[in-house]
C-alpha positions in Angstrom: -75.8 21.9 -64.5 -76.6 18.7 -62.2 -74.8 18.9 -59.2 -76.0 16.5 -57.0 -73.6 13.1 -56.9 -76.5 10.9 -57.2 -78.3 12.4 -60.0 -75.2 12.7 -62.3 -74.3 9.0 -61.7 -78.0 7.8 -62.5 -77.3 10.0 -65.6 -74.3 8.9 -66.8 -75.4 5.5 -65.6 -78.5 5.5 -68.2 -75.8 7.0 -71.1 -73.1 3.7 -70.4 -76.3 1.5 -71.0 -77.3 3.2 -74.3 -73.8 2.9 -75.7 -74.0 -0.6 -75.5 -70.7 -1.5 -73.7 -69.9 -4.8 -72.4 -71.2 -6.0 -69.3 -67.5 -6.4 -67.8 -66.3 -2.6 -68.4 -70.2 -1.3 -67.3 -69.9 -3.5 -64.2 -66.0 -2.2 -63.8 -67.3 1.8 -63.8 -70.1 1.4 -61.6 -67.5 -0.2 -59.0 -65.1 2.6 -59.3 -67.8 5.3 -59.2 -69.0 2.8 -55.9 -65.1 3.6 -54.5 -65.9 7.5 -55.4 -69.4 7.0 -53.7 -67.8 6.0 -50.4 -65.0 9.0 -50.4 -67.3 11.4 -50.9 -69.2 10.0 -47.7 -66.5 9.7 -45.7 -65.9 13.7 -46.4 -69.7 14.4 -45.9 -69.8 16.1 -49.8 -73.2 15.5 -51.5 -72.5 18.0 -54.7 -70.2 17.1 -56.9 -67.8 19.4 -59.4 -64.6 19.1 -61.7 -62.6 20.2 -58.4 -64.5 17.6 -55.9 -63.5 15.0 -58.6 -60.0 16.2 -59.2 -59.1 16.5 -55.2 -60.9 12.4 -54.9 -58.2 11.4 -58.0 -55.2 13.2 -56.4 -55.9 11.4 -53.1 -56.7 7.7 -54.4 -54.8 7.6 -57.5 -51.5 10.3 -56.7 -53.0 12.7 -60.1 -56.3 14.2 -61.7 -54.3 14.1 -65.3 -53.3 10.7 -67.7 -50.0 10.4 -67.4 -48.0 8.1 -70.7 -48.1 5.3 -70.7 -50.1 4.3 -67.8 -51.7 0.9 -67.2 -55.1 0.0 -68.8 -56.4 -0.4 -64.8 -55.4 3.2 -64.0 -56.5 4.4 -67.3 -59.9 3.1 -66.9 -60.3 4.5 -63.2 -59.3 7.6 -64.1 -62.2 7.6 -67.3 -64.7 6.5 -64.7 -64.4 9.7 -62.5 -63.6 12.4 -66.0 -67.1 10.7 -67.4 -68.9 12.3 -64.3 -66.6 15.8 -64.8 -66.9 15.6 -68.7 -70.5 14.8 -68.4 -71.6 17.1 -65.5 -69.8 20.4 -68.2 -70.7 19.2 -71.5 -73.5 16.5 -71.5 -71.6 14.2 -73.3 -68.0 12.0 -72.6 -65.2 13.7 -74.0 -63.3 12.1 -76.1 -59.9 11.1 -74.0 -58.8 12.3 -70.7 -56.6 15.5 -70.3 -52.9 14.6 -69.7 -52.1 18.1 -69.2 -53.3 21.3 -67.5 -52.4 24.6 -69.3 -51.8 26.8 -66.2 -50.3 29.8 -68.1 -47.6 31.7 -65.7 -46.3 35.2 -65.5 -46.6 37.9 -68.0 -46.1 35.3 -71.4 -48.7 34.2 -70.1 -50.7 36.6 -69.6 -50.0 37.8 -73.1 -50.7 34.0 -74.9 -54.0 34.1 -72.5 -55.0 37.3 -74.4 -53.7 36.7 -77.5 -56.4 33.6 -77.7 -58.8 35.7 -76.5 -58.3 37.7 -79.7 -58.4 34.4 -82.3 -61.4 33.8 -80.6 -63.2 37.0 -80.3 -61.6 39.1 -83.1 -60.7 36.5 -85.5 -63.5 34.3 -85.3 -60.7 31.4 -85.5 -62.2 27.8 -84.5 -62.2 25.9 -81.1 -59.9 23.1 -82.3 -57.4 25.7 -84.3 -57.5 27.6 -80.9 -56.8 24.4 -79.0 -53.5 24.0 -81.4 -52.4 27.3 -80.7 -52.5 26.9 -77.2 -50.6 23.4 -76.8 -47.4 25.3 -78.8 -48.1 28.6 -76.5 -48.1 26.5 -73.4 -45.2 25.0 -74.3 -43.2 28.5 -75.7 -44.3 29.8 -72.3 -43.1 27.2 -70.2 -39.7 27.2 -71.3 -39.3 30.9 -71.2 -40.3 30.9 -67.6 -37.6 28.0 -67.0 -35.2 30.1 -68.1 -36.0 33.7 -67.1 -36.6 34.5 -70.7 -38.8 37.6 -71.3 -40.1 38.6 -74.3 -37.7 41.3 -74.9 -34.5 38.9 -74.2 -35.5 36.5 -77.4 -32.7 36.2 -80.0 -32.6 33.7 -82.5 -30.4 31.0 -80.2 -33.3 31.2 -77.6 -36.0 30.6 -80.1 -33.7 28.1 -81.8 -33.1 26.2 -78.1 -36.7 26.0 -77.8 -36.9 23.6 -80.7 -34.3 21.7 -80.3 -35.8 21.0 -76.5 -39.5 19.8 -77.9 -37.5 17.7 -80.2 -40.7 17.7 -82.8 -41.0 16.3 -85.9 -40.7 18.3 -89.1 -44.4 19.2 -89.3 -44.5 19.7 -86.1 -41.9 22.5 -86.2 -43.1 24.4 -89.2 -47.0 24.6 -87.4 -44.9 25.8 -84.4 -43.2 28.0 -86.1 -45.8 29.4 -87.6 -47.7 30.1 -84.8 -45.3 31.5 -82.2 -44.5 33.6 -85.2 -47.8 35.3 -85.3 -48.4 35.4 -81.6 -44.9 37.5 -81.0 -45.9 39.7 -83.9 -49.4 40.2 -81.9 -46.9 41.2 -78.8 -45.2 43.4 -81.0 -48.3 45.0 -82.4 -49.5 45.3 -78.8 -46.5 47.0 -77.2 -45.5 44.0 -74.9 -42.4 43.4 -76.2 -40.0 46.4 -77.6 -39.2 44.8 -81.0 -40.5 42.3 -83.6 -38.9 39.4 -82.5 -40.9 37.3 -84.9 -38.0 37.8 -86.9 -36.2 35.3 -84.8 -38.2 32.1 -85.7 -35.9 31.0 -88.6 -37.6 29.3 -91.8 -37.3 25.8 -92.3 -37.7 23.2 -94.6 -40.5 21.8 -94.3 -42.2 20.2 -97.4 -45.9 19.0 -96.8 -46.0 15.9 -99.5 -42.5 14.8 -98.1 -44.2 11.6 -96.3 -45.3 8.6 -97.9 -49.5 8.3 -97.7 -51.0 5.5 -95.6 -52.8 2.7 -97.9 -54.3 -0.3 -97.1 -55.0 -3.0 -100.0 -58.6 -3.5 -101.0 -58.8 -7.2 -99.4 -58.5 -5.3 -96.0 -60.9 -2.3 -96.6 -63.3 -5.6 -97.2 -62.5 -7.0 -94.2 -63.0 -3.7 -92.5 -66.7 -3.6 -93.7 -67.3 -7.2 -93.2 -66.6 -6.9 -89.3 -69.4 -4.7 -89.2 -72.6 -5.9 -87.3 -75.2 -4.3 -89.1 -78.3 -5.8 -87.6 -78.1 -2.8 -84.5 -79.0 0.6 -85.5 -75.4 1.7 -84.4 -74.3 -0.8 -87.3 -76.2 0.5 -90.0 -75.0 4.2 -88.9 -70.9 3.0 -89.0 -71.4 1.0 -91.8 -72.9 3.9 -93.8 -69.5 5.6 -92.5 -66.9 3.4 -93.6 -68.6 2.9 -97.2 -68.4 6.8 -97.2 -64.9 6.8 -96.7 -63.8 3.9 -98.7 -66.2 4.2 -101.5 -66.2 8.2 -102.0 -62.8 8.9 -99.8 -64.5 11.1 -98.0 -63.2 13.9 -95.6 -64.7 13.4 -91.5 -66.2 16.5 -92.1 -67.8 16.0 -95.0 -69.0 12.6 -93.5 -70.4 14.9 -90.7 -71.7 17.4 -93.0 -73.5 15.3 -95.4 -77.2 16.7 -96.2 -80.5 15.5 -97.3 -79.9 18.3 -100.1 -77.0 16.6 -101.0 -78.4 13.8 -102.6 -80.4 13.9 -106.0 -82.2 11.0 -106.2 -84.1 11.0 -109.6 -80.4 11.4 -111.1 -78.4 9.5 -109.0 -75.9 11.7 -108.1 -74.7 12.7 -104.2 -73.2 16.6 -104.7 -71.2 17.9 -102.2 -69.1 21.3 -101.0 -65.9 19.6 -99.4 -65.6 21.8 -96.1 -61.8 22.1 -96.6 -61.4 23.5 -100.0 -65.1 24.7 -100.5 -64.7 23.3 -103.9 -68.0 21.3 -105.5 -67.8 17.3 -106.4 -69.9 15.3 -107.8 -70.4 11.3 -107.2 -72.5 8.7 -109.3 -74.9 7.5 -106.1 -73.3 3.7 -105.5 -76.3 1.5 -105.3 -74.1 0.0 -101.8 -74.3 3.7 -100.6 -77.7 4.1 -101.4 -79.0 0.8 -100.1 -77.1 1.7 -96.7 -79.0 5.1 -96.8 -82.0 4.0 -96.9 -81.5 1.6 -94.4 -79.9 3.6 -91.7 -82.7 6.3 -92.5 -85.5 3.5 -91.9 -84.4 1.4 -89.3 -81.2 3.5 -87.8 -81.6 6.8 -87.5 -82.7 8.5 -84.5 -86.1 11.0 -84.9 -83.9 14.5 -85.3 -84.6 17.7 -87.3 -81.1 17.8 -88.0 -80.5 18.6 -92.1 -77.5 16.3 -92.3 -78.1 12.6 -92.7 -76.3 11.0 -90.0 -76.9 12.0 -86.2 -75.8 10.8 -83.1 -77.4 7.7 -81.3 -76.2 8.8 -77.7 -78.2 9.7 -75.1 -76.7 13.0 -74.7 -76.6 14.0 -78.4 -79.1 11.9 -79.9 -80.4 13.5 -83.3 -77.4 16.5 -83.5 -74.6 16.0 -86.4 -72.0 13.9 -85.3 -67.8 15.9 -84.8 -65.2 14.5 -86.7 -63.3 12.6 -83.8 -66.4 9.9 -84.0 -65.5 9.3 -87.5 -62.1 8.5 -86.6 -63.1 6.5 -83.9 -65.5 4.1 -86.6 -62.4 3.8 -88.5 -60.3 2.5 -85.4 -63.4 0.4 -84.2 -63.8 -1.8 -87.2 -60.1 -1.7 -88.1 -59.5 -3.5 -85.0 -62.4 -5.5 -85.4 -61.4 -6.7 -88.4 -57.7 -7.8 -87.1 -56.3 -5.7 -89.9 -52.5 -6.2 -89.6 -50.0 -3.6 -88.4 -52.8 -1.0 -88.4 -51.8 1.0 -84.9 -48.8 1.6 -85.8 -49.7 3.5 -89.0 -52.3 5.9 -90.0 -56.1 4.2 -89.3 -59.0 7.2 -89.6 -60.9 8.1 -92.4 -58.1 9.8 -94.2 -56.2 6.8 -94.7 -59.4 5.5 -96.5 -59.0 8.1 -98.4 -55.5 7.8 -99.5 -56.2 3.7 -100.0 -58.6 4.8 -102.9 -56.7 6.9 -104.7 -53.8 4.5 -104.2 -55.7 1.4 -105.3 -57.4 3.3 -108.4 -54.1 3.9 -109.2 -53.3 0.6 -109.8 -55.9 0.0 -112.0 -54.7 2.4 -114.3 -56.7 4.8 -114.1 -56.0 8.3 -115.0 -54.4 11.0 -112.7 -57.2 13.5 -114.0 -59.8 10.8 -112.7 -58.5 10.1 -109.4 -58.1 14.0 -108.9 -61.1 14.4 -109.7 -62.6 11.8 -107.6 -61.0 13.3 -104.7 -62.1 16.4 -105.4 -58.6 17.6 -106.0 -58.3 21.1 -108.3 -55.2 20.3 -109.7 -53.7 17.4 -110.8 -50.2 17.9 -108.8 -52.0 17.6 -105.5 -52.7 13.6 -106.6 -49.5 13.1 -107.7 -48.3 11.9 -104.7 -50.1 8.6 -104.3 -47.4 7.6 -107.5 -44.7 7.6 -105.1 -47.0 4.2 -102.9 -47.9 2.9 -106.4 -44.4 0.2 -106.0 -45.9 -2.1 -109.3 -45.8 1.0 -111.5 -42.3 2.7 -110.2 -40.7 -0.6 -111.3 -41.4 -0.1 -114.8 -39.6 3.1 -114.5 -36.8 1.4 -113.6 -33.8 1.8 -116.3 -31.2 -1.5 -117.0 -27.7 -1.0 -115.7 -25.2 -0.6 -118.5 -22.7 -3.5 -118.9 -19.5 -1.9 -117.0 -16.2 -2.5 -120.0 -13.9 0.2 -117.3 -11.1 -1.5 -115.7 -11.7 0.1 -112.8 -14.7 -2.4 -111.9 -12.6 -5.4 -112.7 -10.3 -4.3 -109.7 -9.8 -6.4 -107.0 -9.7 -5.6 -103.4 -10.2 -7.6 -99.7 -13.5 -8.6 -100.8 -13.3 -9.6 -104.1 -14.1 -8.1 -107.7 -15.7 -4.4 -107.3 
């Protein structure tokens, strides 16, 4: 790990250059990284660390964490010193800066601490499932410390206060339920707590297909592919994305996961195992797709053993597979771009892409079993939620009101006939 200030900047200097940002927001991180030069001067510090650069933010900007909502200016000095941090652990940027610290107190804490020890360790679970549990764990554990709450002393009011305090969302709820269920029952197993008090998270409601899909109409998925500059190599690469995910609607991970294998070029045909379901598809191979292909592959992609097709161009990570935050983040890129209207304020990755096709093959008429099977769907009910978007078609169900012959709706009140 590079330590020394100097070497780390230069390093993180080269990596803004290769990214290709604009000369205003390069010139703006080397000055605040200038203001962290000088600090560390004036305290005679030549190494540098996540603690060095948390102590310099506390001191010049009042926090080392994003707080909501906080000006772009603040923002942006903030990212200038977490690139060093992020950089100096991981050899890459990460992704946005941490808003919170999970500090996990007392003996809930303790217990959540080793409880994701044990997803990790004993169940094999993933980082980013991990990472889930332990935003709803902080939380759980946070307000039983507030209110002197052991793990004995839960009841269904407590658990039921909890809720009602993080004021989620229905979805929300149910994955927190869920998993402060099966972390009390690991207490339980685990003698920390006298009974199952699992039993006090109450069931809920929740119904997954209850919210309306995010579409966007085909003239703006155009316009998302026409703001793309494809005469950089980064170009070719996001272009070969967003046709991906508008052509096939493709999963982020199977965007990520895409192989050489996959693709049977004497046929024409891209095969694929869709990392969520592990359930085989099979597409014709889009002369668009294939022409984008071949020209990432010739004049895009970076030299990498890598088996899947597309690989990062940073610095950093240049040749390894990309993660599925970058595909969202080509999905945000070029919907912005592309001055697509209304699009932050609803759904704008990959997945939205994904329900737009189904959604606008709908409206061609084509068949439910086709459009399942295009998504790769194994039964037929799982589509049938993109009828509820499909507006044109729902007003053909609608019936004609009966002419009304009771006298009841020939009554007159304060406003009139009934």
């Amino acid at each position: 790990m590079v330590t020394d200030f100097e070497e780390l900047v230069a390093l993180c200097d080269e990596e803004l250059c290769h990214r290709e940002y604009t000369t205003k927001y390069y010139e703006r991180i080397k000055q605040n990284w200038d203001s962290l030069r000088k600090w560390m001067r004036s305290n005679h510090l030549n190494d540098f660390d996540e603690a060095t650069g948390n102590r310099y933010c506390d001191e010049a900007f009042g926090t080392h964490l994003m707080p909501a909502r906080s000006p772009a200016s603040f923002r942006e000095k903030l990212r200038s010193v977490r690139m060093l941090i992020s950089y100096q652990k991981n050899g890459d940027f990460e992704f946005r800066c941490p808003s919170i610290e999970y500090i996990f107190d007392g003996l809930v804490g303790k217990v959540s601490q080793e409880y994701l020890e044990f997803c990790r360790n004993e169940l094999l679970l993933a980082e980013k499932t991990i990472e889930n549990k332990r935003l709803y764990l902080y939380d759980f554990c946070k307000f039983l410390n507030s209110k002197n709450i052991t793990l004995n002393d839960l009841c269904i009011e407590e658990t039921e206060a909890f809720f009602i305090s993080m004021n989620y969302t229905l979805a929300s709820r149910h994955n927190a339920a869920r998993n402060l269920g099966l972390f009390l029952q690991y207490a339980y197993d685990n003698r920390y707590s006298q009974k199952d008090t699992s039993v006090y998270i109450l069931p809920d409601n929740y119904k997954k297909d209850c919210k309306l899909p995010t579409t966007y109409e085909e003239d703006e998925i155009k316009e998302v592919l026409i703001s793309v500059e494809r005469v950089s190599s980064i170009g070719k690469r996001d272009y070969l994305i967003l046709l991906l995910a508008t052509e096939y609607g493709l999963r982020a991970k199977d965007i990520t996961k895409l192989c050489f294998d996959d693709i049977d070029w004497d046929s024409n045909i891209i095969r694929i195992n869709q990392h969520k379901t592990d359930f085989p598809v099979e597409f014709p191979l889009l002369a668009s797709i294939g022409n984008a292909i071949i020209d990432y592959l010739k004049y895009g992609r970076p030299l990498s053993d890598a088996p899947q097709i597309i690989v990062s161009a940073e610095n950093a990570n240049k040749g390894k597979p990309l993660s599925s935050p970058t595909i969202h983040s080509v999905v945000t890129k070029y919907m912005k771009r592309a001055g697509i209207k209304n699009w932050q304020n609803k759904k704008h990755g990959p997945h939205a892409m994904r329900h737009s096709l189904a959604t606008n093959l709908l409206k061609k008429n084509i068949s439910m079993p086709i459009i399942s099977t295009v998504m790769g769907h194994q039964r037929t009910e799982t589509t049938s939620v993109y009828i509820s978007v499909d507006y044109a078609r729902l007003k053909q169900c609608v019936l004609p009101m009966p002419a009304m012959h009771s006298p009841f709706y020939n009554k007159e009140g304060n406003h009139g006939k009934i």
